[in-house]
N, C-alpha and C positions, 0 to 999 in steps of 0.2 A: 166130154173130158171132165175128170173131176176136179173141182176146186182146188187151187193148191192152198195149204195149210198155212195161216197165218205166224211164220215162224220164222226167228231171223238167226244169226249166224251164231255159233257159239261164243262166247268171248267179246260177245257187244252187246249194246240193248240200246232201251230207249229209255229218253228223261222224259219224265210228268214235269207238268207246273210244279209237285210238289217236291221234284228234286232241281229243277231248274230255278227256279227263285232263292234258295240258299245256293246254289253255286255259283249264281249272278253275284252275291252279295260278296263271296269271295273272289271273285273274280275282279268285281267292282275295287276291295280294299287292295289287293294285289296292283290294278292299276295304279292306285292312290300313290303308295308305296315307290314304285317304280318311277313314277316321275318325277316324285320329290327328290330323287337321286341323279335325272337327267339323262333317262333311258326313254326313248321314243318307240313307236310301235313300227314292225316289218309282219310281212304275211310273203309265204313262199307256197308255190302250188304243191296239189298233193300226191301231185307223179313226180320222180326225178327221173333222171337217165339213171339207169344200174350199173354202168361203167362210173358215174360221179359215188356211187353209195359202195361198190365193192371198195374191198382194201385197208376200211377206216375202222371196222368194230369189231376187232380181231378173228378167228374161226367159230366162237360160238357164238359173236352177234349174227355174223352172216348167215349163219344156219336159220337167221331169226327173221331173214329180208322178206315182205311179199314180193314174190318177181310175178310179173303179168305177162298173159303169153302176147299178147302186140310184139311182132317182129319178132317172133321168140328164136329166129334161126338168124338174128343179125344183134351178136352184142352190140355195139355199137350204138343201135337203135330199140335195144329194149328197154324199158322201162319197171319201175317199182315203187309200192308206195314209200311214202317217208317214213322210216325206221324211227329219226330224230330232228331234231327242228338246228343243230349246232352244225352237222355235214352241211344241210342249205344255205346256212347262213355262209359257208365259209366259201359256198361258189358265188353265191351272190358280192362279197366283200371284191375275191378275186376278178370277178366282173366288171367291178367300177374300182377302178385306183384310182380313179380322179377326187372320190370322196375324200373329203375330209377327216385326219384322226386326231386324237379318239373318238370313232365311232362306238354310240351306247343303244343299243335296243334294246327291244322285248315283244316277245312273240308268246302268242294263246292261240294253240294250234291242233287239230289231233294229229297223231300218229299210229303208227301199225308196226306192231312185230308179230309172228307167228309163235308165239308163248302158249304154253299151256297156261291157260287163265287157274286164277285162285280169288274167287270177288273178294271172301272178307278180306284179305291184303290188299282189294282193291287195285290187284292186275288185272287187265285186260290184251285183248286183242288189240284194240282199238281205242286210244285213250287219247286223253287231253296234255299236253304238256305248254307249261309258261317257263320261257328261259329270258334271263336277261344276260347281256354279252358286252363287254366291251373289248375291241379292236385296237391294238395305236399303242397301248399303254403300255410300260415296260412290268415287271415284278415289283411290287409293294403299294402305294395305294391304290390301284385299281381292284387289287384280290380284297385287300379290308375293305373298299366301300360295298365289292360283292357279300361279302361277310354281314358284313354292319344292316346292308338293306335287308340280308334271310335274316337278323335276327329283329330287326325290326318291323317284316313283314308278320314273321311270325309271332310276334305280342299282338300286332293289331288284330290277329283271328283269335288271340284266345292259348295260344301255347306258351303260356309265361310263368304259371304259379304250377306247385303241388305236385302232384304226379301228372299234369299235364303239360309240366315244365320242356320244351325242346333247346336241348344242346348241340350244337355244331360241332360234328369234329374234322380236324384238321389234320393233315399229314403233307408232305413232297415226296413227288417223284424222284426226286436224286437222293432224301432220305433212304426212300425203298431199295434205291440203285444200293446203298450203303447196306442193308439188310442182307439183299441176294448174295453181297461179296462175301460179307460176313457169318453168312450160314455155308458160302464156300461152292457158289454155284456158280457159274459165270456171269458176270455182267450182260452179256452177250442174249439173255434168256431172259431180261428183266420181265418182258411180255408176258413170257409164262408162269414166272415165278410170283408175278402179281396176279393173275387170272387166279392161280390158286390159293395166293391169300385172303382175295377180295370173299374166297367163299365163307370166312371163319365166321359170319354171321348166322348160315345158311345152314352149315354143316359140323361147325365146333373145330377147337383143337384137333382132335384127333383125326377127322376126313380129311381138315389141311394138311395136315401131317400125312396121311395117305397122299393125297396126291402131290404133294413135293419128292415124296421119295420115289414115286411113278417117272418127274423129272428128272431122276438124277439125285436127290436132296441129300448126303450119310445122315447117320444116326446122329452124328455126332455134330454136325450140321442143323439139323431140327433141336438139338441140346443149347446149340450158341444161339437160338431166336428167342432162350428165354433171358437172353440181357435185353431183349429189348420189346417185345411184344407186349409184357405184362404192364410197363409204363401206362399203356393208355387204358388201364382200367384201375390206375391207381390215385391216391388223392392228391398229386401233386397239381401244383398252377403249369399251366403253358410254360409259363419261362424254366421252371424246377425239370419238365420234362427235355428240354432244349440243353439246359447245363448237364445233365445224366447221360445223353447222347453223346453231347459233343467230348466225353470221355470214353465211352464205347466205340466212338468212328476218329478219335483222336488221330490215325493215320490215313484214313481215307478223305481226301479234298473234297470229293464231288458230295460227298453226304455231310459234309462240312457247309459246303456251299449250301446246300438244300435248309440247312438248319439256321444258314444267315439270314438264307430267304425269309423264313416262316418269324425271325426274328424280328425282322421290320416291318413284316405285316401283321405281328402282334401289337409291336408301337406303335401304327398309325391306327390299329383298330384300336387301342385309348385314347391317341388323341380325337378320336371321333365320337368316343363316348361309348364306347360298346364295351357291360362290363366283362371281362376277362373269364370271368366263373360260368359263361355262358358259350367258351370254347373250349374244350377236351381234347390237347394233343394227343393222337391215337397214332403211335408208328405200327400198326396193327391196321390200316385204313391203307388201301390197296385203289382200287374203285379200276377195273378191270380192263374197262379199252383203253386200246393202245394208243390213244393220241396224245392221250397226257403229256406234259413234260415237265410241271412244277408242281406248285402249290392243288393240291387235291382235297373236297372237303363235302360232308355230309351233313343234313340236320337228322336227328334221331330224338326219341321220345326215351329217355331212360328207364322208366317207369312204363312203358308200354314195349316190353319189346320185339313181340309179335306183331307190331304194324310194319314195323321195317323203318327207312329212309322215307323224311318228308319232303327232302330236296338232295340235289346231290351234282356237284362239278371240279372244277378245275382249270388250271391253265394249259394252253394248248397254242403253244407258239410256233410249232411246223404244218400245221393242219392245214390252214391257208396257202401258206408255197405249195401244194401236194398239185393245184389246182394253175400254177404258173403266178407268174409277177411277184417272186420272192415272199421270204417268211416273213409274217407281220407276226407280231406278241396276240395274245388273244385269252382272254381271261371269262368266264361263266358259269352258272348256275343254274341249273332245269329243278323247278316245282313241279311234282307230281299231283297235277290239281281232281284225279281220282281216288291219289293213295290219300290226300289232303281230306277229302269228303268224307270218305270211308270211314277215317280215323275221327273225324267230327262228327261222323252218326256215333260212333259206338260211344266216345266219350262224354256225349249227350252234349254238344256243345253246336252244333247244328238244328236249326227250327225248320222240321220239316213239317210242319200243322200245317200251314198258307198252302191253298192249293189253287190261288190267284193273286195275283197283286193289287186287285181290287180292292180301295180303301171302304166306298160308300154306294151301295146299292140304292138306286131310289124307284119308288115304285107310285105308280099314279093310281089313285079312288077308283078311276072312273073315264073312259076317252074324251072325258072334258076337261080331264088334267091333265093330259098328255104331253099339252103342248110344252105348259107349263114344267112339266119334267125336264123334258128337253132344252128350256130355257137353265132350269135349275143347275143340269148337269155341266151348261157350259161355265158355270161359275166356277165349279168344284174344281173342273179342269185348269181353269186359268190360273185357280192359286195352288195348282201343280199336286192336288189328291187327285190320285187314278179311281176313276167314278165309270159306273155306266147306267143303264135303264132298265128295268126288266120289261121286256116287249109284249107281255100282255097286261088287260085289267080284270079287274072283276073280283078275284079274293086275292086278297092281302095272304093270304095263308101260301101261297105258291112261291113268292118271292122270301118271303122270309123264310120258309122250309130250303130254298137255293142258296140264300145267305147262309145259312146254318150250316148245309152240306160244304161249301168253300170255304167257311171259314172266315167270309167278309165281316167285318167288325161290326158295321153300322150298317141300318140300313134306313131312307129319308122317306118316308111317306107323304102326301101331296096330295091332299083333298080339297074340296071347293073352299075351307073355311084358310088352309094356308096359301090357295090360289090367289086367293081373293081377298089378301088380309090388306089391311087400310093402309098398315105403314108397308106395303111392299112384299114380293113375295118372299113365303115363310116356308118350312119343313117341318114335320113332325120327326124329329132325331131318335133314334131307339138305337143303345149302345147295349149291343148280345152280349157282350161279353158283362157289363156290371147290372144289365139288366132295368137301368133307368131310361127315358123319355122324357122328352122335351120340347117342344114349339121355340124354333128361333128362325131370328132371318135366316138367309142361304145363304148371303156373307159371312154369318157368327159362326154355322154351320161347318161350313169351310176350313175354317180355324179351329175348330172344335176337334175335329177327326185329323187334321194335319199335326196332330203335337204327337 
């Protein structure tokens, strides 16, 4: 039988050291980030029940489920992968009522939809997603500390100046309820009516505009979405966008309500220091599943914007009851930590050179300095540079051609005269990158390559 072809599935791949070392790093900062805000880590497995995932991501996420055939002839007991890391959480919450609220996590997990992949946008089949959630909380400072963390996570990667600047936009779900009344469509249809706004990134005015009137939408109905659509792409503040509104929905309550909402979670994202010019009320911001029930909100790259959405959530205060023991409030945020990568290759703002983490290569004369290596490397190690040995002797030319090749910085060489130096053992230090050399202890050594 013939070999089969070393080939893997469409819409997935594999990470090199030279992609997994910058996504460690974001992933790293992302932690940082997260805790300082009082988000702890959960992990949920990565089969669910398919009866727990139907129901929650309207007709066209579901289109999008891996269903597995395990038990394929007993719903009940079939199974699928994880769509999204927010459905898990919210069986696990309903799981344990005994927890404590506000519960706050954060989860770095892959996921699986059946999508037609697009890499440079950095879709996959099979991606990573970090969400932080918190549980317990009613409407207003739980959404702005969610806020405040994406935009403080996002300076610490680098999305802060220039055209690499990311803006958050913001919108509510009862806002939107306020849109659908107002373009004259039922209430009743908000699911739909959003599903087809969500696409105006996608497809433009004019496809949304097709398919609203596919809904049901008049003419004259698609005519009244221009009191309010164009707002979020104008230069007003949050607050200037929220007073505009609340004279266009001046009789409807519930889009009144939504605007109260978004108004005290503007206040407390200043009391927290988040400046305001870094949030874009967009009543044009839909965000398509149907769980939503408040405050809804994306990060975007203005100046890029063919990468898409670099995070994106919302509150979802019935999603929990769907699962039994009553609705709990429920507020988060999913980081697309591929569309995040993606967008920091092309911007150049991602160092993908390292293709080890390997600070200091040391390489022995001679198998009479071997030992001596091996003593040397556990120095390097203790004062926490990632070091190893090259496993032969004989030409120096092999180990430093391997350094070269990975990109190791330094590389320590270790002959009879720094074996055997009077004050203690020594290294001959050669830094690739500026091209000098130097004989020091292994302790100065240490310090030298750690800065």
């Amino acid at each position: 039988m013939a070999s089969p072809k070393p080939r893997s599935f469409k819409g997935t791949r594999d990470f090199t050291p030279r992609e997994m070392i910058p996504r460690e790093r974001i992933i790293d900062t992302m932690k940082r980030v997260f805790r300082l805000y009082g988000f702890s880590p959960l992990e949920t497995p990565a089969l669910e029940m398919l009866s727990v995932l139907t129901g929650k991501y309207g007709d066209e996420g579901e289109k999008l489920l891996y269903k597995l055939d395990y038990k394929n002839d007993d719903f009940e007991n079939r199974v699928a992968l994880r769509y999204d890391l927010t459905v898990p959480l919210a069986r696990v919450i309903a799981s344990h009522p005994e927890w404590p609220v506000p519960f706050k996590r954060y989860q770095i997990q892959p996921v699986w939809r059946a999508d037609k992949p697009q890499t440079r946008q950095g879709r996959f089949r099979e991606f990573y997603q970090c969400d932080i959630d918190t549980i317990g909380a009613p409407e207003g400072l739980a959404d702005a500390e969610i806020l405040a963390l994406t935009v403080a996570m996002l300076d610490e990667l680098g999305f802060k100046d220039g055209d690499k600047r990311a803006v958050v936009q913001l919108n509510h779900r009862k806002v939107l309820e306020g849109i659908t009344v107002h373009a004259g469509h039922p209430r009743e249809d908000l699911a739909g009516f959003c599903r087809a706004l969500d696409k105006l990134d996608k497809i433009g005015r004019e496809g949304v505009n097709n398919e609203l009137k596919q809904i049901g939408v008049t003419d004259d109905g698609l005519r009244r979405l221009d009191d309010v659509l164009p707002l979020g792409e104008s230069d007003k503040s949050p607050h200037e966008v929220i007073d505009a509104l609340r004279g266009v929905f001046a009789d409807e309550p519930v889009a009144l309500e939504g605007l109260d909402g978004l108004a005290l979670i503007l206040t407390n994202l200043e009391q927290l220091g988040t400046p305001l010019d870094r949030i874009n009320l967009n009543p044009a911001l839909a965000r398509g599943l149907d769980y939503y029930t408040g405050a809804v909100f994306e990060s975007t790259l203005p100046d890029q914007p063919h990468i898409g959405s670099l995070t994106g959530g919302g509150r979802y205060d019935k999603l929990i009851g769907l699962y039994g023991g009553g609705d709990k409030p429920a507020v988060g945020t999913t980081i697309g930590l591929d569309r995040m990568f993606a967008a920091m290759e092309q911007l150049g703002m991602a160092d993908t050179e390292a293709q080890t983490v390997t600070r200091v290569l040391l390489a022995a004369w001679s198998e009479d300095q071997f030992e001596a290596c091996l003593r040397a490397v556990r120095v390097f190690r203790a004062a926490g540079v990632p070091a190893e040995v090259f496993p032969t002797t004989g030409k120096l030319k092999k180990p430093f051609s391997h350094a070269d090749k990975l990109n190791i910085p330094y590389v320590a060489v270790i002959g009879p005269d720094e074996a055997d130096h009077p004050d203690g053992l020594h290294v001959s230090l050669k830094d690739l990158r500026e091209g000098t050399q130097d004989t020091v202890p292994v302790e100065k050594a240490a310090e030298l390559v750690s800065r």
